[in-house]
N, C-alpha and C positions, 0 to 999 in steps of 0.2 A: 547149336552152332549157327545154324541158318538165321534162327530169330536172332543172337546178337547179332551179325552182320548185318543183318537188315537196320537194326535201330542204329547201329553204328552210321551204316549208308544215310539214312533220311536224316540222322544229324546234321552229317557233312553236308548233304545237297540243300537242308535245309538253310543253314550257315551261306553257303554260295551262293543261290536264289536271292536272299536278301543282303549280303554284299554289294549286288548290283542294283540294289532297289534307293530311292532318295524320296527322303520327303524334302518339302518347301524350303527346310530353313539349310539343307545341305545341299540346295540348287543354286548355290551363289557359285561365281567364276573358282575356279583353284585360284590358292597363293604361288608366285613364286618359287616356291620349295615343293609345291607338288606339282610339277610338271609332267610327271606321268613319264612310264617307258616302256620301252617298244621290247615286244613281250616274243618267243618262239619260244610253243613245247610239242616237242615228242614224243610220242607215245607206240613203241612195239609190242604185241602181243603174238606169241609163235604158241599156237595151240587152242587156248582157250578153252570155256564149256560148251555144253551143247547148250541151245536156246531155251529148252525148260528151266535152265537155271541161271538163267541174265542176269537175276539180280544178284550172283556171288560177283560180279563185274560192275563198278557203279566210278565215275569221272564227271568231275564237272570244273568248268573253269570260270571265273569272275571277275568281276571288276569292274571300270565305269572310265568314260573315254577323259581324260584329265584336265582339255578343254573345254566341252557342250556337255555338263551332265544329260541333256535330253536325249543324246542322240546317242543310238541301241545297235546301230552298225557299226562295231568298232573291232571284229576277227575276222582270218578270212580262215576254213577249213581245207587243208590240203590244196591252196591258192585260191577257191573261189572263196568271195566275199559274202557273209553271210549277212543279209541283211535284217533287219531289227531283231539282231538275236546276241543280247546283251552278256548271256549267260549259253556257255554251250555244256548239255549234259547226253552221257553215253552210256549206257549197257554191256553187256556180252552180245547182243547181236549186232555190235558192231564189228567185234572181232569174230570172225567166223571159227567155230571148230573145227580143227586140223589143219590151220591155213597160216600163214603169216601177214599182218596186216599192221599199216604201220599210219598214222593218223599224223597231221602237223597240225599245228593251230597258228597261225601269228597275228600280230595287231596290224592293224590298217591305219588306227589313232595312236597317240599315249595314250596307255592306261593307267590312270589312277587305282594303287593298292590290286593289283594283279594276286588272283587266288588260284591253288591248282588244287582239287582234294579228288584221292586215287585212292579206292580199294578193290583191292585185286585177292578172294578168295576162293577157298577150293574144299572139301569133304573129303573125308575117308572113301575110298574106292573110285575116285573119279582120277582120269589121267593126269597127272601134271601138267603146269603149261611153263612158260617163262614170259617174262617183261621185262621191257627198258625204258626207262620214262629221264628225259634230258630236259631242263629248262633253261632255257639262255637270255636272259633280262639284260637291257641294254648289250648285245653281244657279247655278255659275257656269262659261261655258263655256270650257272650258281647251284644244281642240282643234274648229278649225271649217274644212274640208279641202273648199271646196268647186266645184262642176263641172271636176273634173278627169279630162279625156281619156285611154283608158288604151287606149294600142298598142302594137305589137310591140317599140317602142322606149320606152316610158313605161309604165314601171311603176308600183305603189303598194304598197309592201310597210314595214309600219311596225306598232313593237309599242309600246303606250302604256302604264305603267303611273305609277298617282295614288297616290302617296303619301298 
């Protein structure tokens, strides 16, 4: 169980890591039609694991700012602006065990092709937790996922991405 979740997780964050990456010939201006949009996601977790097991918790988000492919500042986390951090990726020790902890993300730029990829697992004998993950693209919410129970048998593993 732990090993698929893991190869599941390094898929996804692998996939998001290079979402945000360009080579030369995709460093020209956007067209027009990709104008990019102004991205907010939410992210609660009430409970969570304990930190020996971070990686049943893996989120990463992507994308590329839809004006200056070059320029890597384009979220801010929970209002500060994260600077050259094109791609923002999270754990279980972000969410503390037995606590409720609630993450924003939004864009400082348009984003170009805004990715969100979430799994949220759990084992046999470990507590339950719950989550709620909202995404709201151009203010409107396109994904609203919420107090969902995540246990041994219920998982949440889901890669979103906003055209």
């Amino acid at each position: 169980m732990k090993k698929a979740l893991l190869w599941i997780n390094l898929v996804v964050l692998g996939l998001l890591i290079f979402s945000g990456c360009s080579s030369k010939k995709s460093d020209r201006p956007p067209t027009p039609s990709t104008k990019g949009h102004t991205v907010k996601f939410t992210v609660t977790v009430i409970g969570s694991v304990a930190a020996p097991n971070a990686g049943l918790i893996n989120l990463g988000f992507g994308g590329g700012d839809a004006t200056n492919p070059q320029n890597s500042t384009i979220r801010k986390l929970n209002t500060v602006v994260q600077n050259n951090e094109s791609n923002l990726v999270f754990n279980a020790t972000t969410f503390p065990q037995g606590k409720t902890t609630t993450i924003t993300i939004e864009s400082v730029v348009p984003i170009f092709e805004p990715v969100a990829g979430l799994t949220f697992g759990n084992v046999s004998g470990f507590t339950p937790y719950t989550i709620s993950f909202k995404a709201e693209i151009d203010g409107q919410v396109k994904t609203d996922d919420e107090n969902i129970s995540i246990t041994a048998a219920n998982e949440y593993i889901h890669t979103y991405s906003y055209q």
